[in-house]
mmCIF file of the N, C-alpha and C atoms, coordinates in Angstrom:
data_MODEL
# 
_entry.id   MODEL 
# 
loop_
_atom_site.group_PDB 
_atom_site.id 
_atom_site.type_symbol 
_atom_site.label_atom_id 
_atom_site.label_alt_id 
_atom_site.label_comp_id 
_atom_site.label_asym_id 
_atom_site.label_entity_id 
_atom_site.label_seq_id 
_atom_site.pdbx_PDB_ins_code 
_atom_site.Cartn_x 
_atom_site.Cartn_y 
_atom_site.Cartn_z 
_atom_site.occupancy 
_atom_site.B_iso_or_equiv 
_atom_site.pdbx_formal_charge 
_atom_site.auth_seq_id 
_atom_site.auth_comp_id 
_atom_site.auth_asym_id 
_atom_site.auth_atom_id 
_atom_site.pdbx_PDB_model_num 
ATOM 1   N N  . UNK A 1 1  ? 31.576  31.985 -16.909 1.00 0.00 ? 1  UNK A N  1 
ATOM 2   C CA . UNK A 1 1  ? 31.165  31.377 -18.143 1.00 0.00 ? 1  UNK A CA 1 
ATOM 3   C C  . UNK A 1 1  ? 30.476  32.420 -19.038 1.00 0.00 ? 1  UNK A C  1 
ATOM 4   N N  . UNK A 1 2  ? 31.385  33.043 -19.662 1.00 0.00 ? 2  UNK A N  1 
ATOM 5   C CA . UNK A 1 2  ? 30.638  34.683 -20.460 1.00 0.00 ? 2  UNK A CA 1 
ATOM 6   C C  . UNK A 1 2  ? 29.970  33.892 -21.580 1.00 0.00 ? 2  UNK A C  1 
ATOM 7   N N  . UNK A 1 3  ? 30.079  32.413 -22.224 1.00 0.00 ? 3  UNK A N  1 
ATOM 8   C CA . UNK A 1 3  ? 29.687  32.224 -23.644 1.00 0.00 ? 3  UNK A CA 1 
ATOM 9   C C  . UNK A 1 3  ? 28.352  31.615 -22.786 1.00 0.00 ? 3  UNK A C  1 
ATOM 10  N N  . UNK A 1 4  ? 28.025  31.315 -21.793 1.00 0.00 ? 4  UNK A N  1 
ATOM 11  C CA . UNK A 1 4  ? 26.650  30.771 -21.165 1.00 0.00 ? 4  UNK A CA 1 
ATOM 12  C C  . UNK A 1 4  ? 25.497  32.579 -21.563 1.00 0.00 ? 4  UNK A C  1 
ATOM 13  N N  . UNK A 1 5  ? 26.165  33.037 -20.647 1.00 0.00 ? 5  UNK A N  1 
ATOM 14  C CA . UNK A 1 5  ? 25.224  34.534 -21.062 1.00 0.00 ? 5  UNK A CA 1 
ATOM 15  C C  . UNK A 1 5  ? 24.980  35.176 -21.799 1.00 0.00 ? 5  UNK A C  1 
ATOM 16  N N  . UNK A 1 6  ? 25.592  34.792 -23.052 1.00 0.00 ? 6  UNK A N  1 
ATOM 17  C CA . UNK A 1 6  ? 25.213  34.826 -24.431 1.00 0.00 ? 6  UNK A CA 1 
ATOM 18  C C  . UNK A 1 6  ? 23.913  33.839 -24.915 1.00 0.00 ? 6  UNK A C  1 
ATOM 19  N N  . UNK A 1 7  ? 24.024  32.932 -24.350 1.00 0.00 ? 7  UNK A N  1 
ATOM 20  C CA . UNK A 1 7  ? 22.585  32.216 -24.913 1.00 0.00 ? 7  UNK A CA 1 
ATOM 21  C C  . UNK A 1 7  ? 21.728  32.036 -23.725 1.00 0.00 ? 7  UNK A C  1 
ATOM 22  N N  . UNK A 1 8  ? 22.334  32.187 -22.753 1.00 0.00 ? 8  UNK A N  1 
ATOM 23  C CA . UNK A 1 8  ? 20.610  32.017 -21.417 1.00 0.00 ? 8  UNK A CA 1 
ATOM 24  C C  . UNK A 1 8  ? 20.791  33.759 -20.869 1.00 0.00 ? 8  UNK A C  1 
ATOM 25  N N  . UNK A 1 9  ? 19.380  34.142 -21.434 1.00 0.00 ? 9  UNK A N  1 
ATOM 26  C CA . UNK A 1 9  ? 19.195  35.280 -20.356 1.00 0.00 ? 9  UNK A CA 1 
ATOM 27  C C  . UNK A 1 9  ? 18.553  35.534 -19.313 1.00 0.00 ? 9  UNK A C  1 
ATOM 28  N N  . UNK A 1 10 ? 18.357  36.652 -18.909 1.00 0.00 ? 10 UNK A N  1 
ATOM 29  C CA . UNK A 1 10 ? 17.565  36.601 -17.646 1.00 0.00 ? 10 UNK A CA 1 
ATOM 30  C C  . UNK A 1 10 ? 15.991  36.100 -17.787 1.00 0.00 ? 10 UNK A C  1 
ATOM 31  N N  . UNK A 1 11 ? 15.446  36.530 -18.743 1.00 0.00 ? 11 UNK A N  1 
ATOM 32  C CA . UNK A 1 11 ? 14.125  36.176 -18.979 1.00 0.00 ? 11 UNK A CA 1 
ATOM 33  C C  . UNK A 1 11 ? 13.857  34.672 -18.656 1.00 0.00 ? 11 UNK A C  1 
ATOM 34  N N  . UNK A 1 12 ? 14.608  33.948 -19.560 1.00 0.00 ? 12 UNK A N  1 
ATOM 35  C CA . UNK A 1 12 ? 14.752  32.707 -19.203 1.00 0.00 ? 12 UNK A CA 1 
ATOM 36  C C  . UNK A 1 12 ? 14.715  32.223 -18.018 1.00 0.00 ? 12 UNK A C  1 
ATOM 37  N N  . UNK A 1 13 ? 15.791  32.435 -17.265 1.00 0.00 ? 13 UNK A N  1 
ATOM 38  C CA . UNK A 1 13 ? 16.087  32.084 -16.271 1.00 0.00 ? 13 UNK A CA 1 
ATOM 39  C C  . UNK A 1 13 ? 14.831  32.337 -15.153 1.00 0.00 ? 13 UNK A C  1 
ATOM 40  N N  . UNK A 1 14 ? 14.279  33.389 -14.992 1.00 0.00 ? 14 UNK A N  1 
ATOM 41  C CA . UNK A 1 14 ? 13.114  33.797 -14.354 1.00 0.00 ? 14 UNK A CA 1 
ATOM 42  C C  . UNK A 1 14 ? 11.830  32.675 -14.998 1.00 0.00 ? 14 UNK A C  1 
ATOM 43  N N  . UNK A 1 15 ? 11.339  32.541 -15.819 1.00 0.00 ? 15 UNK A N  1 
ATOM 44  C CA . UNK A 1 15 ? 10.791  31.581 -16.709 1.00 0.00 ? 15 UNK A CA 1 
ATOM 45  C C  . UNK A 1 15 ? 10.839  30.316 -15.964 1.00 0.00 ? 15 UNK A C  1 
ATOM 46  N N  . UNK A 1 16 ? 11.938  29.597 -16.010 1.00 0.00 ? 16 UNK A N  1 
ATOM 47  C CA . UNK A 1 16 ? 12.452  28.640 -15.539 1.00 0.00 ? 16 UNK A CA 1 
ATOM 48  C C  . UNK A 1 16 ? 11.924  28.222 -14.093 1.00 0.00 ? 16 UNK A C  1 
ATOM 49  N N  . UNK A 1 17 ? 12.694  29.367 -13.033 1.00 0.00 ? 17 UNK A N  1 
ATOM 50  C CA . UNK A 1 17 ? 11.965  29.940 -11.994 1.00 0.00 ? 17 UNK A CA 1 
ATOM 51  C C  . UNK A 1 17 ? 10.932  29.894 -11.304 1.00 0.00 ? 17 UNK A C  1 
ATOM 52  N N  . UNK A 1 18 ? 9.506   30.283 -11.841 1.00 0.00 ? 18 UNK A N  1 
ATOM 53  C CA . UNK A 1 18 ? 8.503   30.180 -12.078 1.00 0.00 ? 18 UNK A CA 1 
ATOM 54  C C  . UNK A 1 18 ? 7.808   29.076 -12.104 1.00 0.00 ? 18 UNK A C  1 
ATOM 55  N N  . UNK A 1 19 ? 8.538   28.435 -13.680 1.00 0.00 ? 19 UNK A N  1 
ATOM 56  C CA . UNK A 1 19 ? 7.639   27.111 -13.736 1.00 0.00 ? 19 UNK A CA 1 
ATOM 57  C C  . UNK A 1 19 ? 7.893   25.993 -13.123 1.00 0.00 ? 19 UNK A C  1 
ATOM 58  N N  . UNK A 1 20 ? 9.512   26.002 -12.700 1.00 0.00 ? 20 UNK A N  1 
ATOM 59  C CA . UNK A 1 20 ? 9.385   25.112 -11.515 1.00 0.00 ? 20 UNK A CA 1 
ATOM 60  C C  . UNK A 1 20 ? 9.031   25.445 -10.300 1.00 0.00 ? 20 UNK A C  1 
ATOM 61  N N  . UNK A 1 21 ? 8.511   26.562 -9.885  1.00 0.00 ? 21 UNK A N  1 
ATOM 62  C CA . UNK A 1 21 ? 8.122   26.550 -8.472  1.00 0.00 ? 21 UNK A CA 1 
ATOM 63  C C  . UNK A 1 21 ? 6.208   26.254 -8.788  1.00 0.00 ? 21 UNK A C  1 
ATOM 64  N N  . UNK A 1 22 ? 6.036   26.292 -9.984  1.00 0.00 ? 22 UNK A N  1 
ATOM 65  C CA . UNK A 1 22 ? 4.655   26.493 -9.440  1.00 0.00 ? 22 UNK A CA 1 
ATOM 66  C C  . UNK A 1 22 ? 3.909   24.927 -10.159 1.00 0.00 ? 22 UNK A C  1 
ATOM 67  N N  . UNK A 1 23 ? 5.449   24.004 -10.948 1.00 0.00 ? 23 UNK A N  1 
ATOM 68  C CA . UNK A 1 23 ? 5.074   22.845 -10.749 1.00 0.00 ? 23 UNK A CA 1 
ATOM 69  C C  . UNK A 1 23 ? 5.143   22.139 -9.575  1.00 0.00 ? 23 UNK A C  1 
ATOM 70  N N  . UNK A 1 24 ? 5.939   22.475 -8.424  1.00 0.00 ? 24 UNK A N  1 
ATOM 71  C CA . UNK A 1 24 ? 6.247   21.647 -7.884  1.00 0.00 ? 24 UNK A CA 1 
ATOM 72  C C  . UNK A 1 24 ? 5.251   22.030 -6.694  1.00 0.00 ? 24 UNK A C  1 
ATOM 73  N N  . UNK A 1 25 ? 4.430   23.158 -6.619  1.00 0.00 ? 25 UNK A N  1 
ATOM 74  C CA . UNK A 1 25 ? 3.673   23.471 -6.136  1.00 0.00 ? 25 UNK A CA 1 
ATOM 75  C C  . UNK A 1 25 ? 1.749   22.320 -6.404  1.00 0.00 ? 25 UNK A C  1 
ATOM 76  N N  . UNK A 1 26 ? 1.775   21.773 -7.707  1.00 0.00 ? 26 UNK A N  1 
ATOM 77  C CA . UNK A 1 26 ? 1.024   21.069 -8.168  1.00 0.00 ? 26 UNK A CA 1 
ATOM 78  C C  . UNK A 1 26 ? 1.181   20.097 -7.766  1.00 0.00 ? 26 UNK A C  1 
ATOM 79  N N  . UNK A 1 27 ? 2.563   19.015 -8.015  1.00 0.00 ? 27 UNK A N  1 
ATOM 80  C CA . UNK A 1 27 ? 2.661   17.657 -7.460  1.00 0.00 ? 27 UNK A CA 1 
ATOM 81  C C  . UNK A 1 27 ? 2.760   17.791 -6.178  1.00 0.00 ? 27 UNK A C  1 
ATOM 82  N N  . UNK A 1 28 ? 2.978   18.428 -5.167  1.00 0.00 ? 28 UNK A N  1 
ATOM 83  C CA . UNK A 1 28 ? 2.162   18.824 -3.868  1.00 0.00 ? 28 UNK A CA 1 
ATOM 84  C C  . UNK A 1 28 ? 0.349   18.628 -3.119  1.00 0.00 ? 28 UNK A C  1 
ATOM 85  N N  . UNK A 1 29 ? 0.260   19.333 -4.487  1.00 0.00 ? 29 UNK A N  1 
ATOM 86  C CA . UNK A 1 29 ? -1.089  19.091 -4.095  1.00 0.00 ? 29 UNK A CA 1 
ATOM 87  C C  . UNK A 1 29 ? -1.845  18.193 -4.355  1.00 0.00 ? 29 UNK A C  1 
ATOM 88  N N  . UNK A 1 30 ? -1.068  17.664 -5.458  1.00 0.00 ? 30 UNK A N  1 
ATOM 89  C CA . UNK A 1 30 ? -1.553  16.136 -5.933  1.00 0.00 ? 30 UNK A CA 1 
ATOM 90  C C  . UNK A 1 30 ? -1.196  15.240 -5.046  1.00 0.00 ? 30 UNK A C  1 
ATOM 91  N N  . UNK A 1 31 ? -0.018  15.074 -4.395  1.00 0.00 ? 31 UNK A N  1 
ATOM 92  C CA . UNK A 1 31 ? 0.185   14.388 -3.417  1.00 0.00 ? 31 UNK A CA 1 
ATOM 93  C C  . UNK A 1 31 ? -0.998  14.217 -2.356  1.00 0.00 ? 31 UNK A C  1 
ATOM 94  N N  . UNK A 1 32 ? -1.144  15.653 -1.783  1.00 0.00 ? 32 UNK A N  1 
ATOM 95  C CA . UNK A 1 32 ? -1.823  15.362 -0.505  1.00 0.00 ? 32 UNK A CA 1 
ATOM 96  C C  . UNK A 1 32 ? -3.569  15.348 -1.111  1.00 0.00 ? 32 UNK A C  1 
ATOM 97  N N  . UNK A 1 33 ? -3.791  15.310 -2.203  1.00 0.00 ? 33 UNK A N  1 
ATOM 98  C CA . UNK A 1 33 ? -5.432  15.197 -3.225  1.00 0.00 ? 33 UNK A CA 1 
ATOM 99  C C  . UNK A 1 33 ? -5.066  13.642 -3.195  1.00 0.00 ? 33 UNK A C  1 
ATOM 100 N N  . UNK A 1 34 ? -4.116  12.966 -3.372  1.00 0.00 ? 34 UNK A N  1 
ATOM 101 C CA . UNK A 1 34 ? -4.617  11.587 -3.808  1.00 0.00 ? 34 UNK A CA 1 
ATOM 102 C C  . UNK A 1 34 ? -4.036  10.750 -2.328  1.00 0.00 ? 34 UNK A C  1 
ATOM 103 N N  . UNK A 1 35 ? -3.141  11.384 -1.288  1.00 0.00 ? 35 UNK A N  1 
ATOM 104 C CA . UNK A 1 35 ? -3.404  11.365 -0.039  1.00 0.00 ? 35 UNK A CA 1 
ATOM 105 C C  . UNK A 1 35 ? -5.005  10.923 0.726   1.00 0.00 ? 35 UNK A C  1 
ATOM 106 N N  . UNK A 1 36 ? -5.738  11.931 0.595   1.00 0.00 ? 36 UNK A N  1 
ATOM 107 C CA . UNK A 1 36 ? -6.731  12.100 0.997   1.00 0.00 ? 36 UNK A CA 1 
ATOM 108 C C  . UNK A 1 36 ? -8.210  11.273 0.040   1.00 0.00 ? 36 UNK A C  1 
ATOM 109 N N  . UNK A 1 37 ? -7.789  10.978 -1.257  1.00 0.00 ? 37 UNK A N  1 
ATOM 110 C CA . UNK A 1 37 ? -8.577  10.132 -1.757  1.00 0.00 ? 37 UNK A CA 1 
ATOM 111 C C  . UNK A 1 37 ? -8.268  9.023  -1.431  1.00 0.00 ? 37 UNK A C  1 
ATOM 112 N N  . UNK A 1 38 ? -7.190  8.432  -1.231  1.00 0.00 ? 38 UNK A N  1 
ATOM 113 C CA . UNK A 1 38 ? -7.128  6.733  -0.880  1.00 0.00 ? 38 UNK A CA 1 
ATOM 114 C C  . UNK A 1 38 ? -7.776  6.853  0.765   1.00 0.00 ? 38 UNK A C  1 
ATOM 115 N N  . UNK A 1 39 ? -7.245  8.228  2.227   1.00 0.00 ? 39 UNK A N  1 
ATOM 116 C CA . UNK A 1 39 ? -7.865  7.620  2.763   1.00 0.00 ? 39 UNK A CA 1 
ATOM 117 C C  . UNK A 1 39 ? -9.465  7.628  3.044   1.00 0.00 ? 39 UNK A C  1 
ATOM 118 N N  . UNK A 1 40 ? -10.272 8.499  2.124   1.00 0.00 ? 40 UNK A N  1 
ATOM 119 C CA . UNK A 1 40 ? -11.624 8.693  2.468   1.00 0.00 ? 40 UNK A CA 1 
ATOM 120 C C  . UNK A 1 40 ? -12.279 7.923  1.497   1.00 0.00 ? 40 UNK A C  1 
ATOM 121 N N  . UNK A 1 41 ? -11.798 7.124  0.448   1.00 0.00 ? 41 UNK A N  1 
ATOM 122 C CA . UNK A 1 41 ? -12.387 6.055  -0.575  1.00 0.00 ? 41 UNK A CA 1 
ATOM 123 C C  . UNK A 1 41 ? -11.960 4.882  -0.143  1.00 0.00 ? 41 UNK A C  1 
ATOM 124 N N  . UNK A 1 42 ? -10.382 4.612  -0.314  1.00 0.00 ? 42 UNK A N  1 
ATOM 125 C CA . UNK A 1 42 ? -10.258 3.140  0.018   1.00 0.00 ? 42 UNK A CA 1 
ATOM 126 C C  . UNK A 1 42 ? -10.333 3.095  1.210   1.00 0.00 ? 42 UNK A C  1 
ATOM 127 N N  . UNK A 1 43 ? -10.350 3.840  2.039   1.00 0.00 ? 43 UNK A N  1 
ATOM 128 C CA . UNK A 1 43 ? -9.914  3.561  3.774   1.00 0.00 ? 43 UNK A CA 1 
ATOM 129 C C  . UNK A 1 43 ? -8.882  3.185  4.083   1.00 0.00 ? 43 UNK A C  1 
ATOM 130 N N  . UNK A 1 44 ? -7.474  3.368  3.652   1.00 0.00 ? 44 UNK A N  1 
ATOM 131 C CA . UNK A 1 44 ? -6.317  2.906  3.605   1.00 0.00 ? 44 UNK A CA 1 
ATOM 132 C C  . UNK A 1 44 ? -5.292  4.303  3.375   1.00 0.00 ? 44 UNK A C  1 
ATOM 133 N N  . UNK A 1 45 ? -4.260  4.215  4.469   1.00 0.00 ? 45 UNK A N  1 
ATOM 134 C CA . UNK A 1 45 ? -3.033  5.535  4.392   1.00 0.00 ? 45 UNK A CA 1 
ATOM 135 C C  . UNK A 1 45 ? -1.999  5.246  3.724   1.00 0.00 ? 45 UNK A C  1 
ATOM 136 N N  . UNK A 1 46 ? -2.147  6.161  2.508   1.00 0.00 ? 46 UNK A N  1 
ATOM 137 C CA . UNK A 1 46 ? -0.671  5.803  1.874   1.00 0.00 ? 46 UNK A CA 1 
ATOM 138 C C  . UNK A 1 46 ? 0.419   6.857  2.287   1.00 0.00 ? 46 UNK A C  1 
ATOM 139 N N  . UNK A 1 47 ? 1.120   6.762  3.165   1.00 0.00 ? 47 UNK A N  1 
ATOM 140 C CA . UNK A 1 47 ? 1.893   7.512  4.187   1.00 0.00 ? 47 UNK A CA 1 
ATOM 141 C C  . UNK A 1 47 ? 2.985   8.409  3.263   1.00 0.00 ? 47 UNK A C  1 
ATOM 142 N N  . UNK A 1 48 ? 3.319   7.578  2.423   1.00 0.00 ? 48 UNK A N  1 
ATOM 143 C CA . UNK A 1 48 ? 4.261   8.028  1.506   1.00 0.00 ? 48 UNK A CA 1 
ATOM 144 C C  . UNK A 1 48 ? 3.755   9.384  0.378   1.00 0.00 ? 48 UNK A C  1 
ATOM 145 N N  . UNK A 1 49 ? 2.690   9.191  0.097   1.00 0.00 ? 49 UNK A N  1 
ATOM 146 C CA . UNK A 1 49 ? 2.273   10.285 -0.640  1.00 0.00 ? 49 UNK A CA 1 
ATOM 147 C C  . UNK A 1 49 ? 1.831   11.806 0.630   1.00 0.00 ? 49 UNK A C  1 
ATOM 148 N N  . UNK A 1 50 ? 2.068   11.554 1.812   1.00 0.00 ? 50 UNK A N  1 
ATOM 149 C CA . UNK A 1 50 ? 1.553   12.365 2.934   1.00 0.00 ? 50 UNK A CA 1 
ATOM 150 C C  . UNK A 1 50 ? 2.729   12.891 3.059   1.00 0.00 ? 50 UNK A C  1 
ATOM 151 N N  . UNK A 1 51 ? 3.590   12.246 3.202   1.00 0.00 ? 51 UNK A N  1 
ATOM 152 C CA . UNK A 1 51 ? 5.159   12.715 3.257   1.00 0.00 ? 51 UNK A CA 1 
ATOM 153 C C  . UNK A 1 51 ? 5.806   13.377 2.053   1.00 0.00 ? 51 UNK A C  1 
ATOM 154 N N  . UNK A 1 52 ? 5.486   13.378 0.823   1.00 0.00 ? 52 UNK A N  1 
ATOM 155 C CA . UNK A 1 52 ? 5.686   13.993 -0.078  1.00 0.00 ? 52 UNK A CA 1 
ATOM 156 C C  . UNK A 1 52 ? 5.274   15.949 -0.154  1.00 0.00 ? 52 UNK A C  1 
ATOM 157 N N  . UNK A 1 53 ? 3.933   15.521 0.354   1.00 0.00 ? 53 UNK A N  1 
ATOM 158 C CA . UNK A 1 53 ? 3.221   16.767 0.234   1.00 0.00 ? 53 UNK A CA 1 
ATOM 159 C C  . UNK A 1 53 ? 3.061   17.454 1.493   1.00 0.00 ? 53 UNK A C  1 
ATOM 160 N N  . UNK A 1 54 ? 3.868   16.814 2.642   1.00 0.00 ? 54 UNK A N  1 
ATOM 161 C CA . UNK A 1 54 ? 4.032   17.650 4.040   1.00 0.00 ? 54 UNK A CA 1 
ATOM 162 C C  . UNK A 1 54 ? 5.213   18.071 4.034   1.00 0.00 ? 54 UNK A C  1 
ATOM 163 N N  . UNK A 1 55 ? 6.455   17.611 3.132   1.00 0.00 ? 55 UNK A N  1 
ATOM 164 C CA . UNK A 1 55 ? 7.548   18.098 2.716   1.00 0.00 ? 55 UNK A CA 1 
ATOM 165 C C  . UNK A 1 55 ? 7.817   19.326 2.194   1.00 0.00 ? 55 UNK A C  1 
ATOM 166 N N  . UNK A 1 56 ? 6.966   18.939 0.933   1.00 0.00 ? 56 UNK A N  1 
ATOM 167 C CA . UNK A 1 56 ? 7.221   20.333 0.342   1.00 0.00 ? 56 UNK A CA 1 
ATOM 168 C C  . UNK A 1 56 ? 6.398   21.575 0.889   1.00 0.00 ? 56 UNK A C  1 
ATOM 169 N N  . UNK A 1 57 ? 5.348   21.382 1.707   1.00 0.00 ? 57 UNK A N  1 
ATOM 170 C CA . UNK A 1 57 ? 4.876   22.201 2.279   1.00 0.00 ? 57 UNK A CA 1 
ATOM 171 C C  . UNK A 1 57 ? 5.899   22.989 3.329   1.00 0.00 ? 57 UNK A C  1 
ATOM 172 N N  . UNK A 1 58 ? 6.431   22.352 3.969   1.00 0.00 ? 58 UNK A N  1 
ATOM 173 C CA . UNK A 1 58 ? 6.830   22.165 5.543   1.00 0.00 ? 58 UNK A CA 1 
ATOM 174 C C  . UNK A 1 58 ? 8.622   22.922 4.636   1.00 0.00 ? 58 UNK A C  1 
ATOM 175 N N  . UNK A 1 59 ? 9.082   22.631 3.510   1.00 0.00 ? 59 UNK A N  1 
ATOM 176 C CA . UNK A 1 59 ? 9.936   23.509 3.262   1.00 0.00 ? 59 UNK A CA 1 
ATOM 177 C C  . UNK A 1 59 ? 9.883   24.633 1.944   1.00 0.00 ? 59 UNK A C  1 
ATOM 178 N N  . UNK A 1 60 ? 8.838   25.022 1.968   1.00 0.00 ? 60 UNK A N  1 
ATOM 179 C CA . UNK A 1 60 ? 8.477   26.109 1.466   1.00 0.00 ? 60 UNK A CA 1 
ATOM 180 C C  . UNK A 1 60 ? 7.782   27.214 2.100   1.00 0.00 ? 60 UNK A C  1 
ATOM 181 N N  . UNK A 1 61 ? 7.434   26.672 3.367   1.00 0.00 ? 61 UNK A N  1 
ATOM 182 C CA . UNK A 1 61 ? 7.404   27.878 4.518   1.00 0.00 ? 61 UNK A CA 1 
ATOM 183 C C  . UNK A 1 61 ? 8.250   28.054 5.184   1.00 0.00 ? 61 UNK A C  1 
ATOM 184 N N  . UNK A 1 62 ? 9.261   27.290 5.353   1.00 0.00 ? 62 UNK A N  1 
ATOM 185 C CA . UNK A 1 62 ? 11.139  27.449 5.818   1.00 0.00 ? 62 UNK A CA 1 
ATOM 186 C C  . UNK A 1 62 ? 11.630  28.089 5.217   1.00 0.00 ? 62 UNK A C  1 
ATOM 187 N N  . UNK A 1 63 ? 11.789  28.076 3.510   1.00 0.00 ? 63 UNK A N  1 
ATOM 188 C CA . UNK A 1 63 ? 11.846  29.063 2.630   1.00 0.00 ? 63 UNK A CA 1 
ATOM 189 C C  . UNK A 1 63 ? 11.415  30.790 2.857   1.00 0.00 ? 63 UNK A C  1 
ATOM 190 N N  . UNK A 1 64 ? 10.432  30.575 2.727   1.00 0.00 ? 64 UNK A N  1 
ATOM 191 C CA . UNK A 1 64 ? 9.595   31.937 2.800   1.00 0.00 ? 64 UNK A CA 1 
ATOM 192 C C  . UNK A 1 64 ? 9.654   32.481 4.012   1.00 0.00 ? 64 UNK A C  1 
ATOM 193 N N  . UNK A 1 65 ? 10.294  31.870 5.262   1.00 0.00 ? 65 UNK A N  1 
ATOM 194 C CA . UNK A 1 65 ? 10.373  32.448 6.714   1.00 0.00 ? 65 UNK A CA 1 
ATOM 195 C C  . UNK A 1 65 ? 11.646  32.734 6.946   1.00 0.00 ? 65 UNK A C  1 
ATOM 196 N N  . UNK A 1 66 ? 12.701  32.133 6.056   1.00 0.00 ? 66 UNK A N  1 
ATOM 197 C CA . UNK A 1 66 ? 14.090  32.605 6.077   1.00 0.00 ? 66 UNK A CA 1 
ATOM 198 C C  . UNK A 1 66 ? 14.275  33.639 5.398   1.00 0.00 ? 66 UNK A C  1 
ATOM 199 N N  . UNK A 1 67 ? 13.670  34.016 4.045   1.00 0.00 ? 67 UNK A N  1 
ATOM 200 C CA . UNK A 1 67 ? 13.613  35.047 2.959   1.00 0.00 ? 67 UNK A CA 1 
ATOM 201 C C  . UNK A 1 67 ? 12.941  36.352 3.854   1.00 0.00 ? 67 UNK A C  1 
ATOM 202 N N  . UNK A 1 68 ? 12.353  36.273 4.350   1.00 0.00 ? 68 UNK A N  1 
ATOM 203 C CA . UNK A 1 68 ? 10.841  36.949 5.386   1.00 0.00 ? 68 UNK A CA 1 
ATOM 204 C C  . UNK A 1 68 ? 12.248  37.872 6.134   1.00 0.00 ? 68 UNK A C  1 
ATOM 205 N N  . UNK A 1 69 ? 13.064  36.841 7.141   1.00 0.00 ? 69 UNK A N  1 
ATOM 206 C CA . UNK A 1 69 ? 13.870  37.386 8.160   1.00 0.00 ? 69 UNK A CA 1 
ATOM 207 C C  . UNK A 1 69 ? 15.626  37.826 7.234   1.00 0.00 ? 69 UNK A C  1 
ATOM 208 N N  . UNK A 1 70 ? 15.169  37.560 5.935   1.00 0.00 ? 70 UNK A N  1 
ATOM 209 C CA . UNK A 1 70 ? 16.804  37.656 5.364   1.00 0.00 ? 70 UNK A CA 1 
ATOM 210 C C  . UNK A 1 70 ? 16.808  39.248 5.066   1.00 0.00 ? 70 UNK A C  1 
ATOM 211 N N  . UNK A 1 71 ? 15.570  39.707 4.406   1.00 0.00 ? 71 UNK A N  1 
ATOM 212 C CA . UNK A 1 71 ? 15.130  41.349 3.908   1.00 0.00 ? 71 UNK A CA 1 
ATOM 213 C C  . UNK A 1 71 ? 15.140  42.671 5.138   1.00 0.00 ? 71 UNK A C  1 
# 
């Protein structure tokens, strides 16, 4: 697709990159922040927000341990 690389460049693309890894790095932590506020306020496990943020944890060190052994 040569008329794509005419309007997206690399900058971009790196950009892009970035801000989704280091959003998705946030709703992570929001996950397991409001995880941990329902159970030490309400006293109640919302399992689902635990699973969100043990996910992305749990494959972003799968990530980084495959990349680790790929170099």
């Amino acid at each position: 697709m040569p008329f794509l690389s005419q309007l997206i460049d690399e900058r971009f693309l790196a950009h892009r990159r970035r801000s989704t890894s280091i959003a998705g790095q946030i709703a992570a932590a929001l996950a397991i922040a409001l995880f941990a506020w329902h159970l030490y306020v309400d006293h109640e496990c919302n399992w689902n927000l635990l699973a969100v943020g043990v996910t992305f944890v749990l494959v972003k060190l799968v990530i980084m341990f495959w990349s680790a052994l790929k170099e």
